[in-house]
Rosetta silent file (secondary structure, phi, psi, omega in degrees, C-alpha in Angstrom):
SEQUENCE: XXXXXXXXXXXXXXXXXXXXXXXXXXXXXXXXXXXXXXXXXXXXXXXXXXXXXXXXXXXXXXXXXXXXXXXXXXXXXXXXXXXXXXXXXXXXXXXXXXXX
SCORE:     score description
SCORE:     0.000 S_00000001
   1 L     0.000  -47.927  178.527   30.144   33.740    4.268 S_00000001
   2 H   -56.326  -19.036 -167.711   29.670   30.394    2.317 S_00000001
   3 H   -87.790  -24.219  171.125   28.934   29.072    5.687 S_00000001
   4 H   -54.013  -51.878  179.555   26.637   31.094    6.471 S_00000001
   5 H   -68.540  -26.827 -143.531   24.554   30.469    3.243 S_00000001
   6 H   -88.769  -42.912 -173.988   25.023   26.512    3.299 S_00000001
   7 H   -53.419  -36.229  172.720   23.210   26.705    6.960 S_00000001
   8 H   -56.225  -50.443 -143.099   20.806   28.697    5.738 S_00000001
   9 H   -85.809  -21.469 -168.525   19.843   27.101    2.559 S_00000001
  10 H   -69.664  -35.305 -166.120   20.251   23.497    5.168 S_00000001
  11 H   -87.339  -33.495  170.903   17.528   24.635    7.788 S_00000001
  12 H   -24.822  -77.054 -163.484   15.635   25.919    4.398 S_00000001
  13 H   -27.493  -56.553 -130.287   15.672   21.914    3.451 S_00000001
  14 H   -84.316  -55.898  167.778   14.820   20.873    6.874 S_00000001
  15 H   -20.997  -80.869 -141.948   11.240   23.067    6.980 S_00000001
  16 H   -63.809  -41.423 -175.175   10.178   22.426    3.974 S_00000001
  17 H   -60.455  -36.393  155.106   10.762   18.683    4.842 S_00000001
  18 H   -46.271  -50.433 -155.698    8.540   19.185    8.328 S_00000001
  19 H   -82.254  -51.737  164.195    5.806   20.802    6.634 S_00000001
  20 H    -8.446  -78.253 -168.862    5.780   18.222    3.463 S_00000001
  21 H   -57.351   -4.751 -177.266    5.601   15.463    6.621 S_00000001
  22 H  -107.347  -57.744  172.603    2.772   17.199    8.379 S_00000001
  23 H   -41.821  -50.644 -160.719    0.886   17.595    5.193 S_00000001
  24 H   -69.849  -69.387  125.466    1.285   14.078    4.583 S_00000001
  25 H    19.329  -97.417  167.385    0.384   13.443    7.985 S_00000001
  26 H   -60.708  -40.003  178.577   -2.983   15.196    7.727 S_00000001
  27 H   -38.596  -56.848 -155.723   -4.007   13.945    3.994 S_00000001
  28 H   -68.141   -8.301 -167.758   -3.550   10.304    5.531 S_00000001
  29 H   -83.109  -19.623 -173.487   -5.620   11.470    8.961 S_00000001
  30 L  -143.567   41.207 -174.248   -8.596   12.237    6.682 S_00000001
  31 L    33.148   49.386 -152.284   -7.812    9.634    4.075 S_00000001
  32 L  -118.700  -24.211 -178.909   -7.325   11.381    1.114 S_00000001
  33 L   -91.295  137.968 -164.470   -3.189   10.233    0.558 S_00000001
  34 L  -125.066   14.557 -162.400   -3.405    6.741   -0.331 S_00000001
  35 L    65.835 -155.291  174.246    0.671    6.693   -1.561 S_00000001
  36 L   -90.555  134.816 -175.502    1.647    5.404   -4.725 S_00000001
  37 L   -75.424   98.057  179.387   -0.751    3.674   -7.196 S_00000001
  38 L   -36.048  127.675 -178.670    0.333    0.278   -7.403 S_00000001
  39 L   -98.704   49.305  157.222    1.548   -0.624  -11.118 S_00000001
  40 L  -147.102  159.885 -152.118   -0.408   -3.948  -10.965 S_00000001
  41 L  -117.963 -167.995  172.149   -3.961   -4.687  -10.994 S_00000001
  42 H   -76.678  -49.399  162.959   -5.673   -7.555   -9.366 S_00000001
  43 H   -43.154  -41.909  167.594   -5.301  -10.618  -11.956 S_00000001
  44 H   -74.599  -25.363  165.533   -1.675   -9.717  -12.017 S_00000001
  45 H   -52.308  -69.210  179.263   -1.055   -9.616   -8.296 S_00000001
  46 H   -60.699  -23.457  178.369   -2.601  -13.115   -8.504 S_00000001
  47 H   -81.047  -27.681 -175.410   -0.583  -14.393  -11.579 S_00000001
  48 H   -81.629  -52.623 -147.990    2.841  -12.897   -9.534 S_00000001
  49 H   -76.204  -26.800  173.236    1.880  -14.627   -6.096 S_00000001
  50 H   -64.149  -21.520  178.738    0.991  -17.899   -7.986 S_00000001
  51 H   -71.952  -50.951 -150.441    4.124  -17.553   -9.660 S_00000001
  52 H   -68.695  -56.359 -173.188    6.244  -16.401   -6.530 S_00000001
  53 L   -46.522  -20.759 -175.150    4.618  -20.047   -4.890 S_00000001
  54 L  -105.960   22.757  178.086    5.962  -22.278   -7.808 S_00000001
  55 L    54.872   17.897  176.480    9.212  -21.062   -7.043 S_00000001
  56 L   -70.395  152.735  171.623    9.299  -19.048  -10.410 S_00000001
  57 L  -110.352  160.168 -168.267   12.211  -15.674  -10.389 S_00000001
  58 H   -22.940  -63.254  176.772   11.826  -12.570  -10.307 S_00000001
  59 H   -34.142  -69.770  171.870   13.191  -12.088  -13.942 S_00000001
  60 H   -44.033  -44.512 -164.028   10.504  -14.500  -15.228 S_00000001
  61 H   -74.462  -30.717  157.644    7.892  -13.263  -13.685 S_00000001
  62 H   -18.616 -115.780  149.096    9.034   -9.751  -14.895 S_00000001
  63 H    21.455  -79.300 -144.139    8.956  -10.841  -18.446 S_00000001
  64 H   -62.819  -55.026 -148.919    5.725  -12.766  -18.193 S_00000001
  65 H   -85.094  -41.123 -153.439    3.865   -9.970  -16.424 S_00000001
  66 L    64.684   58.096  169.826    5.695   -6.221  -17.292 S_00000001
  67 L  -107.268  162.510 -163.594    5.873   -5.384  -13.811 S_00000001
  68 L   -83.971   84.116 -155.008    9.226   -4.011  -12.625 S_00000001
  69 L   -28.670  -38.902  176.807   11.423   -6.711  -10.588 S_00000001
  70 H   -66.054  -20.266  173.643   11.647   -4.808   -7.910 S_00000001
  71 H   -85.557   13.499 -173.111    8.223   -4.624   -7.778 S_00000001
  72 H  -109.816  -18.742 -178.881    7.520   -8.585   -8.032 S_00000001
  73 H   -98.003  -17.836  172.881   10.425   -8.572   -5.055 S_00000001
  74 H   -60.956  -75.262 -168.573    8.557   -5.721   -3.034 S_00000001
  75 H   -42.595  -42.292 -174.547    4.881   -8.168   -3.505 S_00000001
  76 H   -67.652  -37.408 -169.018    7.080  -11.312   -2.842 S_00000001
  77 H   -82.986   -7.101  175.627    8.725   -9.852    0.643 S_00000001
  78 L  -167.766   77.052 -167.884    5.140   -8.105    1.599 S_00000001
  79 H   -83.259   -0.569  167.405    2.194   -9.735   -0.295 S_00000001
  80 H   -72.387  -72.844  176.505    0.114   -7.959    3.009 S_00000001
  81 H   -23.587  -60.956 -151.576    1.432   -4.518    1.697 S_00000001
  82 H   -65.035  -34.857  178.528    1.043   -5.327   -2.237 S_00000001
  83 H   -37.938  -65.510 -172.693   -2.836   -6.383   -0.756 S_00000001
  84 H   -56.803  -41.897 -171.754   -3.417   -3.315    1.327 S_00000001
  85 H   -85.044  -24.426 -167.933   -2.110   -0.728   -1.993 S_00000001
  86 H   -98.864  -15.990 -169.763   -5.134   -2.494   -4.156 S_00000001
  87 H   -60.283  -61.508 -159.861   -7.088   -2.167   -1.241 S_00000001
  88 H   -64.741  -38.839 -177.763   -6.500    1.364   -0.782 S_00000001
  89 L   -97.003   12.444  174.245   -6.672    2.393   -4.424 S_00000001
  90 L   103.393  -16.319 -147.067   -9.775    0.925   -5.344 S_00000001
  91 L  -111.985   56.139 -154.959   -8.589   -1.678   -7.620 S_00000001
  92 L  -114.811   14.418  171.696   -9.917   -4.474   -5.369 S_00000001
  93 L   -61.949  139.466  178.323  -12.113   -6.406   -7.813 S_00000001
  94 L  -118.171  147.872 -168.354  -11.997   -9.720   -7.377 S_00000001
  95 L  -119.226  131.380  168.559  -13.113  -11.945  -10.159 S_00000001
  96 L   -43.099  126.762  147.419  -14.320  -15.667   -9.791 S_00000001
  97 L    80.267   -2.063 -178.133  -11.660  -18.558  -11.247 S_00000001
  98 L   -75.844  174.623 -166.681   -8.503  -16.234  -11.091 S_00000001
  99 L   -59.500  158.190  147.744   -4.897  -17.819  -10.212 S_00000001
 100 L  -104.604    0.000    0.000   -4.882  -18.095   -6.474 S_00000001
């Protein structure tokens, strides 16, 4: 009987997980899912990559900035990605004289 229910409640998961991915799927087909809203702006993006280039760590740059480490180790291993999320979300002013 239990086994019966676990399968059940298991192919439950596995739908709901299809349709979730087909929604997702379509949002991004007619560009309305953009993912998660990057918890840096542009001047900070540039103060992390200028950082990441002087060989400053994570931890500092943490600190310096309040950004998460992992996110200063996500931007360091895919500063195209970190680009692409500021891109996506709007937050793509660029201002004259920032860090490069």
């Amino acid at each position: 009987m239990l086994d019966l229910l676990d399968a059940m409640g298991q192919a439950s998961q596995e739908a709901s997980k299809e349709v979730q991915r087909a929604g997702i799927d379509l949002a991004r087909s007619e560009r309305r899912y953009r993912g998660r809203k990057p918890a840096y702006d542009r001047p900070t993006l540039n103060i992390v990559r200028h950082m990441l280039t002087n060989d400053a760590g994570a931890s500092a740059i943490s600190k310096l900035t309040g950004l998460s480490r992992q996110a200063i180790l996500r931007i360091r291993d895919d500063p195209a990605q970190a680009e692409a999320a500021l891109i996506r979300w709007g937050c793509d002013t660029r201002v004259a004289g920032q860090i490069r």
